[in-house]
N, C-alpha and C positions, 0 to 999 in steps of 0.2 A: 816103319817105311817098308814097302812093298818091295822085292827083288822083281825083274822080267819075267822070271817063270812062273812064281807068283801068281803077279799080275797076268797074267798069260791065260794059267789053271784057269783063276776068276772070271776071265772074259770064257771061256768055256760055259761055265757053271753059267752065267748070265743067260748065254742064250737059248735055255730052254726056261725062262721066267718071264711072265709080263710085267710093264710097267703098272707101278701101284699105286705113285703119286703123280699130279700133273699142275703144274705151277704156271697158273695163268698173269693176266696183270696186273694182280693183286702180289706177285713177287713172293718173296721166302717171309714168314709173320712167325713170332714164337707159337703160334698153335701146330704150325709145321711143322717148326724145328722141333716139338714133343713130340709128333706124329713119326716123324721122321727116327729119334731116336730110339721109340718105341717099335718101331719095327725092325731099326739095326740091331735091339737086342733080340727079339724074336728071330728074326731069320738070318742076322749075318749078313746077307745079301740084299742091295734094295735097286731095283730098277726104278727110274722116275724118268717121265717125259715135260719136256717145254711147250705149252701151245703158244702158236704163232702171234698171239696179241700181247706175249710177254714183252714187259719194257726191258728185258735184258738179252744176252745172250747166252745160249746154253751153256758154256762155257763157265760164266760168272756166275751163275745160279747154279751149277754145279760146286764152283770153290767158295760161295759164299755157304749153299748148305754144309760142304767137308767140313770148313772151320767151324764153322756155329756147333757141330752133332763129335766133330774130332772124329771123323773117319776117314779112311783111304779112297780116294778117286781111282778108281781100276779102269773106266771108259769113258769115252764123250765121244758120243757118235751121233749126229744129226741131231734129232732135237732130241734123244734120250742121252740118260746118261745113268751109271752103275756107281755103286759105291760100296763100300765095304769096310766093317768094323766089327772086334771079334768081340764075342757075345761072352757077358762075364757068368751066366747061368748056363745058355743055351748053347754052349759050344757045340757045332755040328760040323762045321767044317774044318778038314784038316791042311793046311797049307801043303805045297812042295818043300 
């Protein structure tokens, strides 16, 4: 679990990253959930946006991918959203 300062650092580190995935209305599919956790191992840090034809809300697409990859929710901001899970090879970032 994420402390506020944490979580805070992380939204920092976010915004100089672009969104990598984009989850249309086809929703969250295990080729994501791989995709996804292949990149949280890689960078640690993953921006992802919602296009507006998705049947959900940013929100739930959000905590449906935390659960499915077991990562930290750090942002949900408009249709993007940040996540964050620490890399069991690539560790790069170092917490507060």
């Amino acid at each position: 679990m994420l402390t506020s300062k944490q979580r805070s650092y992380l939204r920092g580190l976010a915004n100089n990253i672009d969104p990598i995935f984009q989850v249309g209305k086809g929703g969250v599919n295990e080729n994501m959930v791989k995709q996804f956790n292949d990149a949280l191992e890689a960078r640690e840090l993953v921006k992802a946006s919602v296009l507006k034809n998705a049947l959900a809300q940013t929100r739930e697409v959000c905590e449906e991918v935390a659960r499915l990859t077991g990562s930290e929710i750090v942002q949900v901001i408009g249709n993007k959203f940040v996540l964050y899970k620490e890399s069991k090879d690539n560790k790069e970032i170092m917490l507060p």
